[in-house]
N, CA, C and O atoms as a printed pandas DataFrame, in Angstrom:
     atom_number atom_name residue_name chain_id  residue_number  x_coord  y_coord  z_coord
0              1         N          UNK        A               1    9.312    8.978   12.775
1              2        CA          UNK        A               1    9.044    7.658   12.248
2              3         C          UNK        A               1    8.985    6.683   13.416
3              4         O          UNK        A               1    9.976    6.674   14.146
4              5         N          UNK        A               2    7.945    5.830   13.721
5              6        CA          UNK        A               2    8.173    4.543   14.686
6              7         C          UNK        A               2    9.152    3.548   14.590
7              8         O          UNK        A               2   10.029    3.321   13.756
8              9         N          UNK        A               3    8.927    3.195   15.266
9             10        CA          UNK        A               3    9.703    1.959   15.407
10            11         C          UNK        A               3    9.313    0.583   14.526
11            12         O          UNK        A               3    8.114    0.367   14.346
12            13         N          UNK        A               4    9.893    0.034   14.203
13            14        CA          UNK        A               4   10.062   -1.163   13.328
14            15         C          UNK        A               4   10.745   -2.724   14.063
15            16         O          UNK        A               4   11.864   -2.985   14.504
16            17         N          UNK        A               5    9.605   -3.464   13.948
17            18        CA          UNK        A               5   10.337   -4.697   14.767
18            19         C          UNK        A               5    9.967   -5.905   14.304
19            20         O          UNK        A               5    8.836   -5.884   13.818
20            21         N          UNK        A               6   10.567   -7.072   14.270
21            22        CA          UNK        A               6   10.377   -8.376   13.897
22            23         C          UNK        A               6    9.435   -9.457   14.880
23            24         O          UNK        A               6   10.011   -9.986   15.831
24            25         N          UNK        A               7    8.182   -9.727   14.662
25            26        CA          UNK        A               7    7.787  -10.556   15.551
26            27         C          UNK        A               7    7.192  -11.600   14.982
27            28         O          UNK        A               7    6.203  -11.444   14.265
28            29         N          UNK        A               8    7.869  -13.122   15.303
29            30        CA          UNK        A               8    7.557  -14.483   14.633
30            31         C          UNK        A               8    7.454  -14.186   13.172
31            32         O          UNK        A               8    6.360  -13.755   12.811
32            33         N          UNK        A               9    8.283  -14.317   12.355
33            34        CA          UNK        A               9    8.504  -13.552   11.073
34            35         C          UNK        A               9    7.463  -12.685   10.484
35            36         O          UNK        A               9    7.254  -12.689    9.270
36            37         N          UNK        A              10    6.788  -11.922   11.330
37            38        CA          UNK        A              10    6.010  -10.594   10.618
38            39         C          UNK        A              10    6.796   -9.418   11.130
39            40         O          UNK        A              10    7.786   -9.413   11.861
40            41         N          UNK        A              11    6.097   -8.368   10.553
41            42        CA          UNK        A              11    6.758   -6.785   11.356
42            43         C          UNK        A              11    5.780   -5.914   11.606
43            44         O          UNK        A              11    4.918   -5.571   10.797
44            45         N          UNK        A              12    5.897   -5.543   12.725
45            46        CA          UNK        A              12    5.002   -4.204   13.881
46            47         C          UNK        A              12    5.485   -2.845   12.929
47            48         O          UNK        A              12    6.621   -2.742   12.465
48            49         N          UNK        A              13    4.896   -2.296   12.823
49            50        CA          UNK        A              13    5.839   -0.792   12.027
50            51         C          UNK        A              13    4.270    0.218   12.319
51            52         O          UNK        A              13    3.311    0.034   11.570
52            53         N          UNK        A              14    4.214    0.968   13.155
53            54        CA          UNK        A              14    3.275    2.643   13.442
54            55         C          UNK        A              14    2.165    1.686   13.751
55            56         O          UNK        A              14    1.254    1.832   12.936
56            57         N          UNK        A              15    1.991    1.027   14.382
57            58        CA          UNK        A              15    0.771    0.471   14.825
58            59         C          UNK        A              15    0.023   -0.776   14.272
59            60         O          UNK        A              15   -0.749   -1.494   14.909
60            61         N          UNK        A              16    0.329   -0.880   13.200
61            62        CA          UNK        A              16    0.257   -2.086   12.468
62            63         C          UNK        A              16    0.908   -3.526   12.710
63            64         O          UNK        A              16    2.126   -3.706   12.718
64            65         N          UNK        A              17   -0.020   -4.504   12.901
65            66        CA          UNK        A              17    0.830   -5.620   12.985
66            67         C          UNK        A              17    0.497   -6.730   11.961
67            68         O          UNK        A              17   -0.271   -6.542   11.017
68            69         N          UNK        A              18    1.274   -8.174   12.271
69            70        CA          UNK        A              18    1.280   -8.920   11.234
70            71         C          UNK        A              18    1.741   -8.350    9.791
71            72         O          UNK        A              18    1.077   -8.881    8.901
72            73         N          UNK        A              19    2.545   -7.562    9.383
73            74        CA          UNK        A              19    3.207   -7.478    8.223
74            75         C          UNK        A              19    3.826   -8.168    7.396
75            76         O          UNK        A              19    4.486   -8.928    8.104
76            77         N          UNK        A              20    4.077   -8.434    6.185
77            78        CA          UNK        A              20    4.675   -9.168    5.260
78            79         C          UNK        A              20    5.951   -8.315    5.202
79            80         O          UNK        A              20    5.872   -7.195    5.707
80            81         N          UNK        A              21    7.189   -8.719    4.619
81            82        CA          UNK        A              21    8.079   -7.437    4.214
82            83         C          UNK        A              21    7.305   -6.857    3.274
83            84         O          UNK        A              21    6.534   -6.053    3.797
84            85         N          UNK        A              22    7.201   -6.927    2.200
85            86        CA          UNK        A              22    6.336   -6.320    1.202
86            87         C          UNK        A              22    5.317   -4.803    1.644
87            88         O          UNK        A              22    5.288   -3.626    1.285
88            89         N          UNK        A              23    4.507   -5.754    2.704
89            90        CA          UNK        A              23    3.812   -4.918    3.300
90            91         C          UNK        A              23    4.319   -3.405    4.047
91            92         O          UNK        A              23    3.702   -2.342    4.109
92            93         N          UNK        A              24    5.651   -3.756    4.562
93            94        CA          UNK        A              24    6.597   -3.328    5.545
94            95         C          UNK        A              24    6.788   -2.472    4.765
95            96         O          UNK        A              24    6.290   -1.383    5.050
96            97         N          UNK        A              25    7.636   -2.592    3.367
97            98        CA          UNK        A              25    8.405   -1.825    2.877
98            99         C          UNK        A              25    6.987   -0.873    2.307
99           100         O          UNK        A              25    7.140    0.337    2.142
100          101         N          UNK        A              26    5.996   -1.348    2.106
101          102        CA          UNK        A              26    5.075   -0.213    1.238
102          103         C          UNK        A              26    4.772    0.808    2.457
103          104         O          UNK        A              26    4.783    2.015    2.212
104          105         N          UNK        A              27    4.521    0.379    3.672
105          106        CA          UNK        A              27    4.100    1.439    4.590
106          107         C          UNK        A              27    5.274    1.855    5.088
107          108         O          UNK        A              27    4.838    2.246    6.171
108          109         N          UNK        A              28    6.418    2.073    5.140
109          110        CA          UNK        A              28    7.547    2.958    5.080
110          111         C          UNK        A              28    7.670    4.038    4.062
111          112         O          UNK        A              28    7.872    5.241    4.235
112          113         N          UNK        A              29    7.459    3.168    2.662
113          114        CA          UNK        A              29    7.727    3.907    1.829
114          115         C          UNK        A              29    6.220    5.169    1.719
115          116         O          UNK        A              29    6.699    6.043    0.996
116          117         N          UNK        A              30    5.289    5.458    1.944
117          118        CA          UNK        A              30    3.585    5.993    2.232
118          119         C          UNK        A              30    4.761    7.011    3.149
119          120         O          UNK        A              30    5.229    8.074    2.740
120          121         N          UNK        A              31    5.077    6.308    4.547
121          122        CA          UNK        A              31    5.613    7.376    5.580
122          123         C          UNK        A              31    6.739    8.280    4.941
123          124         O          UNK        A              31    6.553    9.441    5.306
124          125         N          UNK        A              32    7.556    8.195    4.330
125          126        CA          UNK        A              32    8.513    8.889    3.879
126          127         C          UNK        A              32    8.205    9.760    2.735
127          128         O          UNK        A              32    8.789   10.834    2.591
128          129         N          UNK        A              33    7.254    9.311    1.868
129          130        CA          UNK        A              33    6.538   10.286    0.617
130          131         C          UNK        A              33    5.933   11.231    1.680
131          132         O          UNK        A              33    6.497   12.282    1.985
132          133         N          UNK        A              34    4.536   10.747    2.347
133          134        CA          UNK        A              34    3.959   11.454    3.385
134          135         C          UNK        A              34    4.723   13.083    4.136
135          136         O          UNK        A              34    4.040   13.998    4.596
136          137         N          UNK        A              35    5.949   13.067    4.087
137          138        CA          UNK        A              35    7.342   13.774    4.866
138          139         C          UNK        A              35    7.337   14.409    3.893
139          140         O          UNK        A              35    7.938   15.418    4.263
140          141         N          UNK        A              36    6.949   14.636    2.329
141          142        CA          UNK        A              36    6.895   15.728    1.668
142          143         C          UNK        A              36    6.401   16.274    0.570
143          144         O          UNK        A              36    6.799   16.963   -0.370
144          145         N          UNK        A              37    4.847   15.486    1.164
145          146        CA          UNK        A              37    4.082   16.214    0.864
146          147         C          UNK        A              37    3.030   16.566    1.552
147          148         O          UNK        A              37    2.881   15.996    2.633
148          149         N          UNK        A              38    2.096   17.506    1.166
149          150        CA          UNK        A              38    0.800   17.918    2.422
150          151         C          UNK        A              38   -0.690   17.559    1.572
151          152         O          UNK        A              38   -0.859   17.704    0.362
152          153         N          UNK        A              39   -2.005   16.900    2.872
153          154        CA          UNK        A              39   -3.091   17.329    1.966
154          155         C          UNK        A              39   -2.762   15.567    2.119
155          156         O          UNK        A              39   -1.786   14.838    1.943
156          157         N          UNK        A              40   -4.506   15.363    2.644
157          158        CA          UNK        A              40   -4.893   13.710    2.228
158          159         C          UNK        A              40   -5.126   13.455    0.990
159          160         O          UNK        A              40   -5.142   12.240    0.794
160          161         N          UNK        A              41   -5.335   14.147   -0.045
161          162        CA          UNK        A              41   -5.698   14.316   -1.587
162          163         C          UNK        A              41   -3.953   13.592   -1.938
163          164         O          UNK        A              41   -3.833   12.540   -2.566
164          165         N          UNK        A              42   -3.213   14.076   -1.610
165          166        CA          UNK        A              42   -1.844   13.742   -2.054
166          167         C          UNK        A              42   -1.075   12.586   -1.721
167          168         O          UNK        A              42   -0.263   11.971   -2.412
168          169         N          UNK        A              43   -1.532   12.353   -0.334
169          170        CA          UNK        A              43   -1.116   11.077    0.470
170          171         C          UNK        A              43   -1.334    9.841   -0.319
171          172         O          UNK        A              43   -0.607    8.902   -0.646
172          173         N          UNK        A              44   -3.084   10.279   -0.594
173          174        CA          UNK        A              44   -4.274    8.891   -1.206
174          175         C          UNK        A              44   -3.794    8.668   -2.615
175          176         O          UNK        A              44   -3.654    7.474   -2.878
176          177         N          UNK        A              45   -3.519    9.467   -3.547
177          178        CA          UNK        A              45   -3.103    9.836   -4.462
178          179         C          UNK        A              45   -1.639    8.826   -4.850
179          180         O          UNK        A              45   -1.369    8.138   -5.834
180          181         N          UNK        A              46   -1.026    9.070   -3.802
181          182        CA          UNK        A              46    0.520    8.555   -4.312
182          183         C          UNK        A              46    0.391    6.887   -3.834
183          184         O          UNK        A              46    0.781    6.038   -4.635
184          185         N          UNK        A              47   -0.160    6.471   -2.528
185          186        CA          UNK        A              47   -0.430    5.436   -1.983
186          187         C          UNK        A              47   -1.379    4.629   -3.317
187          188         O          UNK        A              47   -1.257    3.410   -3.439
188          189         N          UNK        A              48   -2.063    5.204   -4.021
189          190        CA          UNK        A              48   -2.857    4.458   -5.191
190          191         C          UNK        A              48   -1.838    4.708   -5.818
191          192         O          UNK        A              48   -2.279    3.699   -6.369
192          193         N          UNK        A              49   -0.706    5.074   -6.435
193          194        CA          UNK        A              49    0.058    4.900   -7.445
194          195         C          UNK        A              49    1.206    3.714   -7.310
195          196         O          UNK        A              49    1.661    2.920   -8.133
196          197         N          UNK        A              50    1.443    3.922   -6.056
197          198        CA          UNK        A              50    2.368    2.832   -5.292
198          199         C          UNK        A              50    1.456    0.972   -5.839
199          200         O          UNK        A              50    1.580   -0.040   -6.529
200          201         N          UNK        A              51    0.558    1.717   -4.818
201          202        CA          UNK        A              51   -0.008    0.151   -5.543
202          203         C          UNK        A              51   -0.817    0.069   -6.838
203          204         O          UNK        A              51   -1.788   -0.641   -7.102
204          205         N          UNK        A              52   -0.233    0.889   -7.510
205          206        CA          UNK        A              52   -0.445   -0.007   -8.889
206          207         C          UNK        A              52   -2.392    0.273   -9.535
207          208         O          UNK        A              52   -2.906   -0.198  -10.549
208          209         N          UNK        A              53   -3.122    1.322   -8.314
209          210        CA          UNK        A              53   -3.752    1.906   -8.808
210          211         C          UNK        A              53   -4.567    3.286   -8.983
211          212         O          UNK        A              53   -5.404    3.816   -8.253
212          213         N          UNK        A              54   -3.836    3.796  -10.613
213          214        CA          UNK        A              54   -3.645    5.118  -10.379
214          215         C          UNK        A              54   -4.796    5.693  -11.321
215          216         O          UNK        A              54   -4.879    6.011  -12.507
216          217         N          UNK        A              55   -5.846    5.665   -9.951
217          218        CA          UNK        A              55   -6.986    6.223  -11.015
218          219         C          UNK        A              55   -7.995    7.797  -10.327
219          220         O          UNK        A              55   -8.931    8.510  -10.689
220          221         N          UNK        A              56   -6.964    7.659   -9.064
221          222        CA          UNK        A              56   -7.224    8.982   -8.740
222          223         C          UNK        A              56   -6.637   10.364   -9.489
223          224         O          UNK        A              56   -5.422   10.359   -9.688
224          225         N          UNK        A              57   -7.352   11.489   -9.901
225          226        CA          UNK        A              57   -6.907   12.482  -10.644
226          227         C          UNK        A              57   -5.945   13.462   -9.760
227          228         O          UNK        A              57   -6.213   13.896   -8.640
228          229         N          UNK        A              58   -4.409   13.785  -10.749
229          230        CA          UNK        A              58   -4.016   14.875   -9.600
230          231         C          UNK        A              58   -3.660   15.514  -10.532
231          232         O          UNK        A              58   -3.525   15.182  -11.710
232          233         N          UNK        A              59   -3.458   16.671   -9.918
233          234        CA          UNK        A              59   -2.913   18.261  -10.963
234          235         C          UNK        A              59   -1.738   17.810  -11.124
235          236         O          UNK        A              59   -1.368   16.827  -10.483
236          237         N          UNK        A              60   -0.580   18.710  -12.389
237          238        CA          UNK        A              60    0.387   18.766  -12.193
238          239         C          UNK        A              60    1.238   17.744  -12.765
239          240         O          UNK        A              60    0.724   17.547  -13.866
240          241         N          UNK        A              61    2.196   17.015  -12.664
241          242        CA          UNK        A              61    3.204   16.144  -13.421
242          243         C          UNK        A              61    2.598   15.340  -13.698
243          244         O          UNK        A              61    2.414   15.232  -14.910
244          245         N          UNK        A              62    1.951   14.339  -12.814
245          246        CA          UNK        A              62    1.525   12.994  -12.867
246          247         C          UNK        A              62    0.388   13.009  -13.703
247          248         O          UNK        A              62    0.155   11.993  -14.359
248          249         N          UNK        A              63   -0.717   14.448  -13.834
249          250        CA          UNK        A              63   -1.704   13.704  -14.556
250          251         C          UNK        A              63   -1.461   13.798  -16.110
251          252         O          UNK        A              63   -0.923   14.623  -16.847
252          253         N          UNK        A              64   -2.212   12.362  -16.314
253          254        CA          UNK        A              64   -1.848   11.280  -17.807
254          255         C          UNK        A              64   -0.727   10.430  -17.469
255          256         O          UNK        A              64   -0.281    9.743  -18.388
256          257         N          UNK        A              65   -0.145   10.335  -16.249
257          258        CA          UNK        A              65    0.873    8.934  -16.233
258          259         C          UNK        A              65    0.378    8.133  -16.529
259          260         O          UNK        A              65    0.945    7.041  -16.580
């Protein structure tokens, strides 16, 4: 995981700058799902569910959430 830092109230976090917390906390939370699971299908998948849009199809538990 990178590093995480405060600059003029935004946050730097894996290459990204100008962050909101909001922002912060969603791309932490992407990196830590990311840690277990495999497959950009799964990544894209959960990152559209996070935000609220879940209209990509996946096998398995989630589909019909």
């Amino acid at each position: 995981m990178d590093t995480t830092e405060q600059l003029n109230g935004t946050y730097f976090y894996g290459g990204l700058t100008n962050l909101s917390p909001a922002e912060l906390y969603f791309w932490i939370m992407i990196d830590v799902t990311a840690e277990h699971f495999s497959g950009a299908k799964d990544i894209i998948a959960i990152a559209a569910i996070y935000s609220g849009q879940n209209t990509i199809d996946v096998s398995g538990k989630l589909k019909g959430a």
